[in-house]
C-alpha positions as CSV (number, residue, x, y, z in Angstrom):
1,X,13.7,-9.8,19.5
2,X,11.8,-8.2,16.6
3,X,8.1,-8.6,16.2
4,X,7.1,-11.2,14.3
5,X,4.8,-9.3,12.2
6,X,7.7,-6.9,10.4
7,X,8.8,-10.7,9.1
8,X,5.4,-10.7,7.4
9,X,4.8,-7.6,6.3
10,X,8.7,-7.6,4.8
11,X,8.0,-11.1,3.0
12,X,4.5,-9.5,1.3
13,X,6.1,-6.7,0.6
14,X,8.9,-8.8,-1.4
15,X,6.3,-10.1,-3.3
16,X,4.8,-7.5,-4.3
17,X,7.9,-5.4,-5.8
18,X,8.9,-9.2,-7.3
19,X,5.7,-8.5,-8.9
20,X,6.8,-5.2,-10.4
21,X,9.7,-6.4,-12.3
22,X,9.5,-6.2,-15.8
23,X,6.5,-3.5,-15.9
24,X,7.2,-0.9,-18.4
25,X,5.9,2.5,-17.5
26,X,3.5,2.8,-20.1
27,X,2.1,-1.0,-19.3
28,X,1.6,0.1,-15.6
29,X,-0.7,2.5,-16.6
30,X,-3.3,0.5,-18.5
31,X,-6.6,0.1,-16.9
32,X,-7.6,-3.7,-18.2
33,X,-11.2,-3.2,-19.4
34,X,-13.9,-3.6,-16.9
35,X,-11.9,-2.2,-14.0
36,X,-11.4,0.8,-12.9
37,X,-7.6,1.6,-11.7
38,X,-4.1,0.1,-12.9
39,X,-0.7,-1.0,-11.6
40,X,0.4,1.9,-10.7
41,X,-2.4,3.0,-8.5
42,X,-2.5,-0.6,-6.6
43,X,1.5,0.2,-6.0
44,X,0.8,3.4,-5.0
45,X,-2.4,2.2,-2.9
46,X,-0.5,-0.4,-0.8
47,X,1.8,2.4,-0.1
48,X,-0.6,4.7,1.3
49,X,-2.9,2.5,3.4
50,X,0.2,1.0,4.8
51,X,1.2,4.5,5.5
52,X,-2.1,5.6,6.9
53,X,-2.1,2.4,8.9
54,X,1.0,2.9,10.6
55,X,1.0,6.9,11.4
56,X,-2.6,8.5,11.1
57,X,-3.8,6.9,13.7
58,X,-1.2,6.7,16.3
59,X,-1.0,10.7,14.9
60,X,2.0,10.8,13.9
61,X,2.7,12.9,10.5
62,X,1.6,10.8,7.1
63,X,5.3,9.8,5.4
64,X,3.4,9.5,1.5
65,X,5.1,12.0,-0.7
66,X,1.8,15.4,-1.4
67,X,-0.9,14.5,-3.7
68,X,-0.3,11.0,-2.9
69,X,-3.2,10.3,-1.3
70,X,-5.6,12.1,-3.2
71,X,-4.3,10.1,-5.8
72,X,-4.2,6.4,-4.3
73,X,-6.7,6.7,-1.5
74,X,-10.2,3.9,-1.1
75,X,-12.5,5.2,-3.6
76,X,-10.1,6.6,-5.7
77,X,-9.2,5.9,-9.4
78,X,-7.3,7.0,-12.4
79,X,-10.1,7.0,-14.6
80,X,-11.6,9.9,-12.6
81,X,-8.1,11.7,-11.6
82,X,-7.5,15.2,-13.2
83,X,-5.6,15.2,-16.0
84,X,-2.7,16.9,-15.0
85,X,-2.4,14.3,-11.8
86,X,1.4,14.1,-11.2
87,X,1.6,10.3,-11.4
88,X,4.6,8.8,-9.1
89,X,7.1,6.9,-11.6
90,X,7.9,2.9,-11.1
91,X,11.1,3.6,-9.5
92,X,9.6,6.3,-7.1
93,X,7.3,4.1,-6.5
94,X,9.8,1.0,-5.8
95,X,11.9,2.6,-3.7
96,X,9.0,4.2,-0.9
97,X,7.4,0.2,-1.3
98,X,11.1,-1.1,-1.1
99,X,11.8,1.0,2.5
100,X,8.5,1.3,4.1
101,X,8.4,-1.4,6.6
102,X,12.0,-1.0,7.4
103,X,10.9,2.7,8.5
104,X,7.8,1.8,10.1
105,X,10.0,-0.9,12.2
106,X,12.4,1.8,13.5
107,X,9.7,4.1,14.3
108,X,7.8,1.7,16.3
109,X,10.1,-1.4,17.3
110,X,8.3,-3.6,19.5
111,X,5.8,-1.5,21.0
112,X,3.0,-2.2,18.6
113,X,0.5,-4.1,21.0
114,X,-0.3,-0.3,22.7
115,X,-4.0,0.9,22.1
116,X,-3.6,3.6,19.2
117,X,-5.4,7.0,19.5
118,X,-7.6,6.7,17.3
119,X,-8.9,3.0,16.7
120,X,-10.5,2.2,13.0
121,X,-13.1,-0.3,11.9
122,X,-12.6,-1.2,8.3
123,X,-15.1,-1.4,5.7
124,X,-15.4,-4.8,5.9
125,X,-16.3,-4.7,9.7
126,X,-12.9,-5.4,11.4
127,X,-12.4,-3.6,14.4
128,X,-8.4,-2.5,14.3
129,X,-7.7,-1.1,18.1
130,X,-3.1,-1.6,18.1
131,X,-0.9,-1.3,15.5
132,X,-0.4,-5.0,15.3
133,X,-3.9,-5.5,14.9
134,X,-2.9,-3.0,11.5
135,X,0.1,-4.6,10.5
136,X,-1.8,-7.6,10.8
137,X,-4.9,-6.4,8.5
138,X,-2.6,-5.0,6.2
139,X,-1.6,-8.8,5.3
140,X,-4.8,-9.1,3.9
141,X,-5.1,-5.7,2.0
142,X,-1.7,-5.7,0.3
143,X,-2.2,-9.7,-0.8
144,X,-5.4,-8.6,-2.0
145,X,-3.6,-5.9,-4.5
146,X,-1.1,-7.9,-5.1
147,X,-3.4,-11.0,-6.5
148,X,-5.1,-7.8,-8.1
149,X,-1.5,-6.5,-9.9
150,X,-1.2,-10.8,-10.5
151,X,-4.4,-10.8,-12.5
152,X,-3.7,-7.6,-14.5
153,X,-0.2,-8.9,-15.7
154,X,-2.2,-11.9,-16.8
155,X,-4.6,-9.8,-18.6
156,X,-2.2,-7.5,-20.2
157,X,0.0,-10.7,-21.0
158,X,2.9,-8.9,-18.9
């Protein structure tokens, strides 16, 4: 019987590329005034939290495509990227979002209560010891982004 928190993270996940439909390239990458990163760097960060989540520290090999994290790492933001940054496009972006947590799944099944080697405490204070505990936390971070990418569409009158 599958975990029940690959049910979650797949239904999030659905939201959050139903939220992508209709974004033009050039509209993901406006920065709404008074904030610091855009669409395409909240699609992009999901991606690569989720992906640090689930293989840096049960160290295994990160699955983002290079310069992805030095792109949509915490902390980081277009407005302070170099100018030549190779920017992922929306369908790149769609389709790692689209099969990430079917991967994850088959890499990890149903042994995701085991102590990972490296435990993590977030900056908010939550101590993240299994990869449930992860899967779990991510919940919170990618409805975060996704009320984040909600707002901006507002904003930009997407």
């Amino acid at each position: 019987m599958e975990h029940y928190v690959y049910g979650q993270l797949a239904f999030v996940r659905a939201q959050t590329l139903k939220l992508m439909e209709g974004v033009t390239e050039a509209q993901a990458d406006v920065v709404p005034e008074g904030f610091r990163n855009h669409i395409r760097w909240h699609l992009g960060h999901i991606y690569v939290v989720l992906d640090r989540y689930a293989h840096k520290y049960t160290e295994l090999p990160l699955q983002a495509p290079a310069g992805w994290t030095a792109l949509f790492e915490y902390g980081t933001s277009p407005l302070t990227a170099p100018a030549d940054a190779a920017w992922p496009s929306l369908r790149e972006l769609e389709e790692r979002l689209g099969g990430q947590i079917e991967r994850i799944r088959l890499t990890f099944g149903e042994d995701i209560g085991q102590p990972v080697v490296s435990p993590y405490t977030t900056s908010a204070g939550m101590h993240l010891g299994t990869l449930e505990q992860f899967f779990s936390f991510n919940l919170y971070h990618e409805a975060m982004h996704l009320s984040t990418i909600r707002n901006y569409r507002k904003l930009l009158s997407l």
